[in-house]
PAZAGU-509787 format. One record per residue (C-alpha): residue number from 0; residue in one letter; z, x, y. Coordinates in Angstrom, 1 decimal. Example, Ala and Ser with C-alpha at 12.3 -4.5 7.8 and 13.67 -1.06 7.14 Angstrom:
<nodes>
   seq   type       pz       px       py
     0      A      7.8     12.3     -4.5
     1      S      7.1     13.7     -1.1
</nodes>
This chain:
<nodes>
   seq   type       pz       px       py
     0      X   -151.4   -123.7    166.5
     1      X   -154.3   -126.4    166.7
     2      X   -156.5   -127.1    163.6
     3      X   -159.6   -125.1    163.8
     4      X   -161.5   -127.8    162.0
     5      X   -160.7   -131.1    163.0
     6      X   -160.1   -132.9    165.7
     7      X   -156.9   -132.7    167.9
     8      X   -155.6   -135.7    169.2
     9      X   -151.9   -136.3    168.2
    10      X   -151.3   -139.7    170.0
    11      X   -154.1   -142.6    170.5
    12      X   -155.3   -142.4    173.8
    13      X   -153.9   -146.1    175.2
    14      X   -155.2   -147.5    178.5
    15      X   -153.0   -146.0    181.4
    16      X   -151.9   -147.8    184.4
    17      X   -155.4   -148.2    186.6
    18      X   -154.5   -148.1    190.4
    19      X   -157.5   -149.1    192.1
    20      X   -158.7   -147.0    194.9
    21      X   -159.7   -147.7    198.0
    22      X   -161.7   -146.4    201.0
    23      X   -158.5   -144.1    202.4
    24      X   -158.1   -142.9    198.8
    25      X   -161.8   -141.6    198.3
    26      X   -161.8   -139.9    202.2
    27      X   -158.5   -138.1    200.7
    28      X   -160.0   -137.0    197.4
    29      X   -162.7   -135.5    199.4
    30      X   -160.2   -133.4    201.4
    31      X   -158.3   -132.5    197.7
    32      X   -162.0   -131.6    196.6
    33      X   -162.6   -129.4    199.1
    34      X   -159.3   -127.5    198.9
    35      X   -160.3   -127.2    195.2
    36      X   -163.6   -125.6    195.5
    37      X   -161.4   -122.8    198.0
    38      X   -159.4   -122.4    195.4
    39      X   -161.7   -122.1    192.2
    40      X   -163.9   -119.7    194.8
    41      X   -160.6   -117.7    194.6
    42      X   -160.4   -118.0    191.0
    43      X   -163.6   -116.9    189.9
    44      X   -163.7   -114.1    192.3
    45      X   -160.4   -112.8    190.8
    46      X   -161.9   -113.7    187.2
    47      X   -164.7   -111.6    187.9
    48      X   -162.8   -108.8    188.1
    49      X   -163.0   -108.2    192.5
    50      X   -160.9   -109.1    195.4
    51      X   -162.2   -111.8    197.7
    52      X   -163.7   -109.6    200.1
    53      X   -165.8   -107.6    197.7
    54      X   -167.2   -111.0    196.2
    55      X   -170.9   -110.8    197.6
    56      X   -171.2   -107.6    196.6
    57      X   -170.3   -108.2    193.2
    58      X   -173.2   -110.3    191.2
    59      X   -170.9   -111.8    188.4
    60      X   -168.9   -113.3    191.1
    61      X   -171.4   -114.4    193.0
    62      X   -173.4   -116.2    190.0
    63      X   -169.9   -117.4    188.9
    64      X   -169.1   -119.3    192.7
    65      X   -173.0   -120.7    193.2
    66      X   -172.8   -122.1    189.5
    67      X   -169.1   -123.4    190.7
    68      X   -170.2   -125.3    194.1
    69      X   -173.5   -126.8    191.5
    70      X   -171.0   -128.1    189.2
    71      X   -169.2   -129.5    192.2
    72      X   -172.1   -131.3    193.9
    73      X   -173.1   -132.3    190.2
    74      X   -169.7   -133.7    189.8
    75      X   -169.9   -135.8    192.5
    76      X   -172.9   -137.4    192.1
    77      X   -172.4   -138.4    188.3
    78      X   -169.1   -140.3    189.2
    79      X   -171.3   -142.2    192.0
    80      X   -173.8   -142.9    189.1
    81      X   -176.7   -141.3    191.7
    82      X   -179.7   -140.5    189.3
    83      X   -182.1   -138.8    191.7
    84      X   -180.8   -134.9    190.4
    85      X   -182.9   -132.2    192.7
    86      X   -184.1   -129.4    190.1
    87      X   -182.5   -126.7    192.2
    88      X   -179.3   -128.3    191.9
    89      X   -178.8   -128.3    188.1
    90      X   -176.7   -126.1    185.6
    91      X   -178.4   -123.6    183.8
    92      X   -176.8   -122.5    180.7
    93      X   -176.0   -119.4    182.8
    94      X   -174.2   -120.5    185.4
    95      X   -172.0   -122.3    182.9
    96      X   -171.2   -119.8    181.3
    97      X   -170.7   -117.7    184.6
    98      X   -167.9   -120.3    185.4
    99      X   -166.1   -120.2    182.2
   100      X   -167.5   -117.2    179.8
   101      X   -165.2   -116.9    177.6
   102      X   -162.9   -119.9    177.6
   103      X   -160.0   -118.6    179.3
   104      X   -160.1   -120.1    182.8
   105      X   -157.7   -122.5    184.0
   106      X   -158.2   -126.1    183.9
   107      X   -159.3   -126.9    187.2
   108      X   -163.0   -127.2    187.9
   109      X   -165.7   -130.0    186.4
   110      X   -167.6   -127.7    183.6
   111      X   -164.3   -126.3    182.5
   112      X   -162.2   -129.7    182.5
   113      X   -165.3   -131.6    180.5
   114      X   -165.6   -128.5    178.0
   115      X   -162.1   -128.2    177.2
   116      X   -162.0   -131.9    176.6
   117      X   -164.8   -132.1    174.3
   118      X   -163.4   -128.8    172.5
   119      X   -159.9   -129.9    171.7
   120      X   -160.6   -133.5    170.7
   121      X   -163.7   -133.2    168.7
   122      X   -164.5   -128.9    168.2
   123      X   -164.9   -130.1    164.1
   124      X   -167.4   -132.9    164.7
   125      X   -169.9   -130.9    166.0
   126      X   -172.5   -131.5    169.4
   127      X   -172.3   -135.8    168.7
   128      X   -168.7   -135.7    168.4
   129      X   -167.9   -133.7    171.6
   130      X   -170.5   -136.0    173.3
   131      X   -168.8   -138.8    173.0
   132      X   -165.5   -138.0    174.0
   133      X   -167.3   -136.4    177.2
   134      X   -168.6   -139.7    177.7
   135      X   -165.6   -141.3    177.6
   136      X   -164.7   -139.2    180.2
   137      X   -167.3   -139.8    182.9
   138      X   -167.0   -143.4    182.2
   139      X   -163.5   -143.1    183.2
   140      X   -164.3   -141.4    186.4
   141      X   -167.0   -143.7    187.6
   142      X   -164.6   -147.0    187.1
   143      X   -162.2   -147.9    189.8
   144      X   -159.7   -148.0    187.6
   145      X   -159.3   -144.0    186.8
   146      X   -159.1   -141.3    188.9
   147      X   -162.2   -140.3    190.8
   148      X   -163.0   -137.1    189.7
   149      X   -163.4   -135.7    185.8
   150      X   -160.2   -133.1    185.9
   151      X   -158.1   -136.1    187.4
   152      X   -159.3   -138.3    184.0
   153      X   -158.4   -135.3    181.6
   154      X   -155.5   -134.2    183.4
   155      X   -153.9   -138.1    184.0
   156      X   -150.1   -138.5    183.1
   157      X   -149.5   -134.7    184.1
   158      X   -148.5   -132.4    180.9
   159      X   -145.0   -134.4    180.1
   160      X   -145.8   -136.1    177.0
   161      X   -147.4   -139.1    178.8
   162      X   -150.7   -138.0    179.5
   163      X   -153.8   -140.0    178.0
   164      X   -155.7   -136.6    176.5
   165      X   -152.8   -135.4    173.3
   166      X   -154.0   -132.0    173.8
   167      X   -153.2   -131.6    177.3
   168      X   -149.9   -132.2    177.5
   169      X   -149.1   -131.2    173.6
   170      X   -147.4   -128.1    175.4
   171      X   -149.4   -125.3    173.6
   172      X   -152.0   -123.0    174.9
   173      X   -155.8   -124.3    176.0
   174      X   -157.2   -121.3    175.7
   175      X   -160.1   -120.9    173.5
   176      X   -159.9   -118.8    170.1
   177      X   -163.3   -119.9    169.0
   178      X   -165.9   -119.1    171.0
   179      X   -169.2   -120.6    169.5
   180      X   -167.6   -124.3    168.9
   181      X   -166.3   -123.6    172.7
   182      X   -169.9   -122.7    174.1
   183      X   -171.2   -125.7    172.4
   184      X   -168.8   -127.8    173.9
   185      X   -169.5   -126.0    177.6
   186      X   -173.2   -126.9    177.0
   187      X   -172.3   -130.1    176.0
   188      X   -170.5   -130.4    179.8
   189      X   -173.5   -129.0    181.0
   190      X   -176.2   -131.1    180.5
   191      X   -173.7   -133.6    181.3
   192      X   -173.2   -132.8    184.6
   193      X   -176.9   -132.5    184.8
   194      X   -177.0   -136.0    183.9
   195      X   -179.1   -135.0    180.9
   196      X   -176.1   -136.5    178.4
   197      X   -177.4   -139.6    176.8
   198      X   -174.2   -142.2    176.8
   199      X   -173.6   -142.2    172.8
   200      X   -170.4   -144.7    172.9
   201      X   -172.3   -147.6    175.2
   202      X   -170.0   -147.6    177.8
   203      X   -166.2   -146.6    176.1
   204      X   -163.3   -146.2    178.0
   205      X   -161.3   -145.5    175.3
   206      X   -161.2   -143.8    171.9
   207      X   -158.9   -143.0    168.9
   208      X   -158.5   -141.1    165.9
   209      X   -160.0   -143.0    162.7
   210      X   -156.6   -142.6    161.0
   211      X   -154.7   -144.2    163.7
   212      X   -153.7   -148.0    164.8
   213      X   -153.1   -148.1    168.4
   214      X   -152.1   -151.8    169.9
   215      X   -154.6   -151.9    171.9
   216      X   -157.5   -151.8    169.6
   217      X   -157.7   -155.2    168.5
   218      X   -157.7   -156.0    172.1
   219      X   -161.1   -154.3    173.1
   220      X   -164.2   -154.3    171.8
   221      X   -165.8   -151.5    169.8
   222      X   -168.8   -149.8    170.6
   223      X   -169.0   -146.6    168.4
   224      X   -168.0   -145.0    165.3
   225      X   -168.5   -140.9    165.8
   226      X   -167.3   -138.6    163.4
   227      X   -163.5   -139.4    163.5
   228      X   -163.0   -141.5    166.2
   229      X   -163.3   -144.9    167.1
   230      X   -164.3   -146.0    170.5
   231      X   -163.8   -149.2    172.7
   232      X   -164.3   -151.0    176.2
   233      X   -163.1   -153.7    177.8
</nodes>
């Protein structure tokens, strides 16, 4: 069972390999994203408690897949660093919890991949510690050198023991047992995706525990201290 306290992250997160990507490589992530938002609209509809074809006539559902295609959109324009948000377009506190009430969705959409991020590394170190690992993870996603979208940058390295977020592929549950450090953390990936999300750890790519000595860390250069973790660029 994970520490209820503190933060979670068993190995230092080390740089990964960085395949860059190229023009093929974003046309294809648009075809994965749009296979995605099929099956999240699935997901939610089923979460809501309705079969696909009762889905408009169910509001939860509804409010739950129009919050889902936001984050979506949202998604996509944070990792292309576009500024220019339209206000129709943005989260409300609502809609994100519409996609993810009550922590128990799979990992597979923007809000939920951010929140669950910023829960399991830093749920003890309150909003500013959540923040900037959320950074750290939209940083990732806008360089060339990550994956493209933020569930490809929590998810990378798969769940065998070599991924680059410990409590991803720790092999336990990432379901949520505490729900008011978990709807911080979704409001946290909110205004994120909003682009409302000040960057705290000027530009990290990388973080670690306080307690730990990767070898990498005397390689980069440090940009923050927050709460128990130590972050870095290159």
């Amino acid at each position: 069972m994970r520490p209820s306290t503190s933060a979670h992250p068993v190995r230092a997160h080390a740089p990964p390999p960085a395949p860059r990507r190229g023009i093929a490589g974003i046309d294809r992530h648009a075809t994965l994203r749009g296979l995605r938002h099929l099956l999240l609209v699935a997901g939610l509809t089923l979460a809501a408690g309705c079969s696909a074809p009762q889905a408009s006539d169910t509001p939860a559902a509804a409010n739950a897949v129009s919050a889902a295609a936001k984050a979506e959109r949202l998604e996509s324009l944070l990792v292309r660093g576009q500024d220019d948000i339209p206000d129709e377009l943005l989260l409300t506190k609502a809609g994100a919890r519409a996609i993810d009430p009550n922590g128990q969705r799979p990992v597979d959409d923007p809000l939920t991949c951010l929140a669950r991020a910023a829960y399991w590394e830093a749920k003890g170190e309150g909003r500013s510690g959540m923040q900037g690992i959320v950074n750290v993870v939209i940083n990732r996603a806008a360089d060339p050198r990550f994956p493209d979208s933020l569930c490809g940058v929590v998810k990378q390295g798969g769940e065998s023991g070599s991924c680059q977020f410990s409590w991803w592929c720790d092999g336990r549950s990432d379901r949520i047992r505490e729900p008011e450090a978990y709807a911080e953390a979704r409001d946290v990936a909110r205004q994120a995706l909003n682009h409302q999300l000040e960057d705290v750890t000027d530009g990290a790519l990388y973080f670690h525990a306080r307690y730990a000595t990767p070898y990498w860390a005397k390689r980069f250069v440090r940009t923050a201290r927050i709460g128990q973790h130590l972050f870095y660029r290159n």
